[in-house]
C-alpha positions in Angstrom: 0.0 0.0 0.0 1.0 3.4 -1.2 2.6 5.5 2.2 1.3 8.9 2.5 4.8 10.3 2.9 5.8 9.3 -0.8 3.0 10.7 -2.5 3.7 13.4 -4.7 3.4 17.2 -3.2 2.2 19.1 -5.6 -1.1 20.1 -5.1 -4.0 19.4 -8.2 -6.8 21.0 -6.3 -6.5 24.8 -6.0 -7.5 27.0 -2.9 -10.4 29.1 -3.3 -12.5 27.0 -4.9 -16.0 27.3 -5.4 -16.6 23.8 -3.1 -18.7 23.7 0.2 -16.9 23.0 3.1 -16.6 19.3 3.9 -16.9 18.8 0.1 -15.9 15.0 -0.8 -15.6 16.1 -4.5 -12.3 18.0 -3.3 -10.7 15.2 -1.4 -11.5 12.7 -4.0 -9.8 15.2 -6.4 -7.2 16.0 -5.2 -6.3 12.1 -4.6 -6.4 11.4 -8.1 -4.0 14.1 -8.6 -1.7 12.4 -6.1 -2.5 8.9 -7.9 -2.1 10.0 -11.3 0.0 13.4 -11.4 0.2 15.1 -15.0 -1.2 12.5 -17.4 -4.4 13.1 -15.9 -7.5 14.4 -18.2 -10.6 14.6 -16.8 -13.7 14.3 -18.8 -16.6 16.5 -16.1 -20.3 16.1 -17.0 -23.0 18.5 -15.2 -22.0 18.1 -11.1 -21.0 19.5 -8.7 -17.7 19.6 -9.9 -18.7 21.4 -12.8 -19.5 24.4 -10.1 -16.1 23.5 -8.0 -13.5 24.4 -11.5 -14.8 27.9 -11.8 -15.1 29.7 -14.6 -13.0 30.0 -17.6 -10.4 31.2 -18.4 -9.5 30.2 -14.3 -9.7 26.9 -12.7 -10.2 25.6 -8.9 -8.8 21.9 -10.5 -5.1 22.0 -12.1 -5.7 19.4 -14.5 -7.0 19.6 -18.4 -10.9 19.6 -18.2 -13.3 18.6 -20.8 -16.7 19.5 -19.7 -19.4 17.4 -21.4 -23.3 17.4 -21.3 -25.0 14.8 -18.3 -25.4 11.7 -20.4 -22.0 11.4 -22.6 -19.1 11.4 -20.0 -18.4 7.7 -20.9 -18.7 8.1 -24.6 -16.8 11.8 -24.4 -14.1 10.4 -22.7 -13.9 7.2 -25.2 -13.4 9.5 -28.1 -11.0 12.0 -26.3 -8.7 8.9 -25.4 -9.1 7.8 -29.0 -7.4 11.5 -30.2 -5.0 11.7 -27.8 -3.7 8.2 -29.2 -3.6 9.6 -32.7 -1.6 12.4 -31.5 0.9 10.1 -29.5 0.1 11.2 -26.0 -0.9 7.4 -25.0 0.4 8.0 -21.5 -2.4 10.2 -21.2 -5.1 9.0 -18.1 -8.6 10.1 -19.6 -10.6 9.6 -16.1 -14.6 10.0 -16.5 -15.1 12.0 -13.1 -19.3 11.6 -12.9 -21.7 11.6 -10.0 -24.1 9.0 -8.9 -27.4 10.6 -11.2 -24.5 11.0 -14.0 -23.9 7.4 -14.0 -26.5 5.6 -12.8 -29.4 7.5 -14.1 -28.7 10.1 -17.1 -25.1 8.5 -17.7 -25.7 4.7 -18.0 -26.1 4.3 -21.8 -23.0 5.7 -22.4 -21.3 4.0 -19.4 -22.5 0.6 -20.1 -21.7 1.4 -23.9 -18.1 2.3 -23.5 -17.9 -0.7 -20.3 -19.3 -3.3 -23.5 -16.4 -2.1 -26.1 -13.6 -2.5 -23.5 -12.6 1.7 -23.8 -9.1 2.5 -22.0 -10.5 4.7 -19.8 -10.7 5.0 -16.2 -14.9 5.9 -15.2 -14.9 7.2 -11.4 -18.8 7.5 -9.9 -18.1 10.2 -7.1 -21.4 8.8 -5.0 -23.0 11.3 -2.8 -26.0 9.1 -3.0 -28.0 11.9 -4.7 -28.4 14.9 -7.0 -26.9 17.5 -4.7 -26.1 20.3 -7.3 -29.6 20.5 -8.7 -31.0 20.7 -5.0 -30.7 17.2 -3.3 -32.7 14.9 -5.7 -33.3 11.2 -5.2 -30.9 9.2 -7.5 -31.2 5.6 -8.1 -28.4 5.3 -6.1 -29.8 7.0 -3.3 -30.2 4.4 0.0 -33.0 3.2 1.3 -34.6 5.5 4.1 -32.7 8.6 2.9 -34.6 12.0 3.0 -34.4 13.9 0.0 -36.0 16.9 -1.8 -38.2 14.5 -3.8 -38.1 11.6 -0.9 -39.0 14.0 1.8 -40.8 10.4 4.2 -37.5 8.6 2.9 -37.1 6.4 -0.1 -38.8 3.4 -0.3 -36.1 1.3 -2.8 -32.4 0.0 -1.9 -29.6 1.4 -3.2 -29.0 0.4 -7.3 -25.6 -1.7 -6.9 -23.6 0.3 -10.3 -20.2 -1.6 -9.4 -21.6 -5.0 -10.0 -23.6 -4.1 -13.2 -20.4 -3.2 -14.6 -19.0 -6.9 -13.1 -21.2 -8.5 -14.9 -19.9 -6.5 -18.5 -16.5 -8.1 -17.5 -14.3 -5.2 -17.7 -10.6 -5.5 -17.3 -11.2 -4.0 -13.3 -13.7 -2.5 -11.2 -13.2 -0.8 -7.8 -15.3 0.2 -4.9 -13.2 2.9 -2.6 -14.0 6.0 0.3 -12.8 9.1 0.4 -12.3 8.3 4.0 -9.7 5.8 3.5 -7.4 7.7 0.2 -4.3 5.6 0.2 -6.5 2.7 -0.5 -8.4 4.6 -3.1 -4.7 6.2 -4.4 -3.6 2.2 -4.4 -6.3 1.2 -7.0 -6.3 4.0 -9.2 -2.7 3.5 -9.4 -3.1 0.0 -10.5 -6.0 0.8 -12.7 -3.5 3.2 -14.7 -1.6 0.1 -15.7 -4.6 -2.2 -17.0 -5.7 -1.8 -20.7 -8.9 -1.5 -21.3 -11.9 -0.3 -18.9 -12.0 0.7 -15.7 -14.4 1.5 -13.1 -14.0 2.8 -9.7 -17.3 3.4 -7.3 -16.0 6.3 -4.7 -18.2 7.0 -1.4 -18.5 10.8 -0.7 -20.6 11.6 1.7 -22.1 15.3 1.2 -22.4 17.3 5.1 -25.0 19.8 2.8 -27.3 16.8 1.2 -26.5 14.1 4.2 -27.4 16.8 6.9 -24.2 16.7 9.1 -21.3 18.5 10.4 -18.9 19.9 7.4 -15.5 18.9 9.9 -17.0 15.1 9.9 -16.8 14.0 6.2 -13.8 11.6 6.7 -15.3 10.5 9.6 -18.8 9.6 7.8 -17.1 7.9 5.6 -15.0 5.6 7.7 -18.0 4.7 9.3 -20.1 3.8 6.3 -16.9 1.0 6.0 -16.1 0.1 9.9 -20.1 -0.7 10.4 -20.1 -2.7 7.4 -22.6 -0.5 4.9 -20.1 0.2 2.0 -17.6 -3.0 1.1 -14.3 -1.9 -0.3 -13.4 -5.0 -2.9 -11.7 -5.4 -6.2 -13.1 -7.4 -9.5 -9.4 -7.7 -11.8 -9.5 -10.0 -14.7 -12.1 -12.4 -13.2 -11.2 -12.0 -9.7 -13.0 -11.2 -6.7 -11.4 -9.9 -3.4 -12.6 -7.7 -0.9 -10.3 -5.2 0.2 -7.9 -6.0 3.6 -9.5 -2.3 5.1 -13.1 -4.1 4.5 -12.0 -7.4 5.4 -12.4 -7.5 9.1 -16.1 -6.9 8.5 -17.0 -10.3 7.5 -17.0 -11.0 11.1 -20.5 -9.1 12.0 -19.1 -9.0 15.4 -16.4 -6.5 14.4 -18.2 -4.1 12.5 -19.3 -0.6 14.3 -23.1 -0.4 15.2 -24.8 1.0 12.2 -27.1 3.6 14.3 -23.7 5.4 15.2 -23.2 5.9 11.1 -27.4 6.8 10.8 -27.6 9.4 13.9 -24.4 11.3 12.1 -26.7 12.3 9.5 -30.1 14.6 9.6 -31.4 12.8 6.4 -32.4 9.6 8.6 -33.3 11.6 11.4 -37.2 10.3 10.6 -36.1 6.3 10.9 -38.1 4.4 12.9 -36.2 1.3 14.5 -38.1 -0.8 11.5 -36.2 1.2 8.8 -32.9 0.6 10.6 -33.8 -3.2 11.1 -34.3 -3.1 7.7 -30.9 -1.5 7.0 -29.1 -3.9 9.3 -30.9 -7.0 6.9 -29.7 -5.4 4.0 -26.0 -4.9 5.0 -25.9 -8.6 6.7 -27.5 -9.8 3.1 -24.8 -7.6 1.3 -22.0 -9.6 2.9 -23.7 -12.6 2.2 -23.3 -12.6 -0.9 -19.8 -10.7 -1.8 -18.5 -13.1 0.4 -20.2 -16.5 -2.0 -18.9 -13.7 -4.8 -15.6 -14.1 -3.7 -15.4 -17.8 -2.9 -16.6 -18.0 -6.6 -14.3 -15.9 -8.7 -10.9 -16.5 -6.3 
């Protein structure tokens, strides 16, 4: 694993941006600056990120930036890898940086179309678990429970499971990774810079203005989603299944965190009754269920 000390010090993310405070976009950023340095390109459809750059000619975000409309991140980063190749710049990382509405809702034709012809590009879903730059939306990626603008009594439906949808195209690699924990994230964008062909990582960021909770506790949010068990870190390279060391301890229901101490962090499940949570509980014990038969399956 990738020590924090040796990781590149120039910074990717510039102060003064137009992020909230707390903002997961900007940590997740500025690791892929650290993971991938100067050959990254990043291909932005309509997010928050589009917000967090700034406006031309100046940029919050020292890397090149192709913004693209909400559906065609996938297939606009497909054809801007393609051009770079012509030129010779095949060093070049073109990373897809897309939200949770951009790639599981609006995005996923061109996702699952560019995930089916094997492009060499790296996708990244920034999951906040909703559309938070239009005004906290429900996405299909929202969890079950959550309050929302449009969910305001809490969504009725589990969250949609992208990361194994794009297992099942059998992509070169998928990833699932938190901002709370970036030298495992750094780790497997590193090693998805070295595969050929697709790759997809799935990147928890929990959002303090859409989640309802303190700005200063994002990393901490985000560890706990992990340490109670609710988001599995795992890798799926070349047919492979493992779940991630960080994630691995969690098998064991007895060493995962309570899940209530993840839920009362976060005003959008301040209206669960202890049904909704037993129902949250089921669904995480049923989630490790079956990524651990996933593993024994594809060792």
């Amino acid at each position: 694993m990738v020590r924090i000390q040796d990781l590149p010090r120039k910074n990717f993310l510039m102060p003064g941006n137009a992020a909230c405070p707390g903002c997961p976009e900007t940590m997740g950023l500025r690791y892929v600056g650290m993971a991938l340095g100067e050959n990254a390109v990043l291909v932005i459809p309509a997010s928050c990120s589009s917000v967090i750059q700034g406006i031309y000619p100046r940029s919050g975000i020292g890397m090149p930036i192709l913004n693209i409309v909400f559906a065609a991140a996938a297939a606009a980063a497909s054809g801007l890898k393609a051009a770079l190749e012509i030129r010779g710049l095949k060093d070049a990382q073109v990373v897809a940086w897309a939200g949770d509405g951009g790639t599981g809702d609006i995005g996923f034709q061109a996702l699952s179309g560019a995930a089916e012809r094997n492009e060499d590009i790296i996708y990244i879903c920034v999951d906040n678990e909703a559309y938070m730059n239009t005004g906290i939306q429900r996405s299909s990626l929202t969890p079950y429970g959550a309050w929302t603008t449009t969910t305001w009594t809490g969504k009725k439906e589990h969250k949609k499971d992208v990361p194994l949808t794009l297992i099942a195209h059998r992509v070169p690699y998928v990833a699932t990774a938190s901002v709370g924990f970036p030298t495992d994230f750094i780790d497997k964008l590193r090693k998805a810079s070295k595969i050929r062909g697709f790759k997809y990582i799935h990147l928890h960021a929990p959002c303090p203005v859409g989640w309802r909770f303190d700005p200063a506790k994002t990393a901490e949010v985000a560890k706990l989603a992990v340490q109670t068990g609710l988001w599995i870190l795992y890798e799926y390279e070349n047919g492979k299944f493992r779940i991630s060391p960080l994630s691995r301890p969690y098998r064991d229901k007895s060493k995962r965190k309570p899940l209530v101490e993840y839920i009362r962090l976060q005003g959008r499940f301040r209206h669960l009754k202890k049904s909704d949570i037993a129902v949250l509980e089921k669904y995480v014990d049923e989630m490790w269920e079956f990524y651990t038969k996933l593993e024994e399956i594809y060792k």
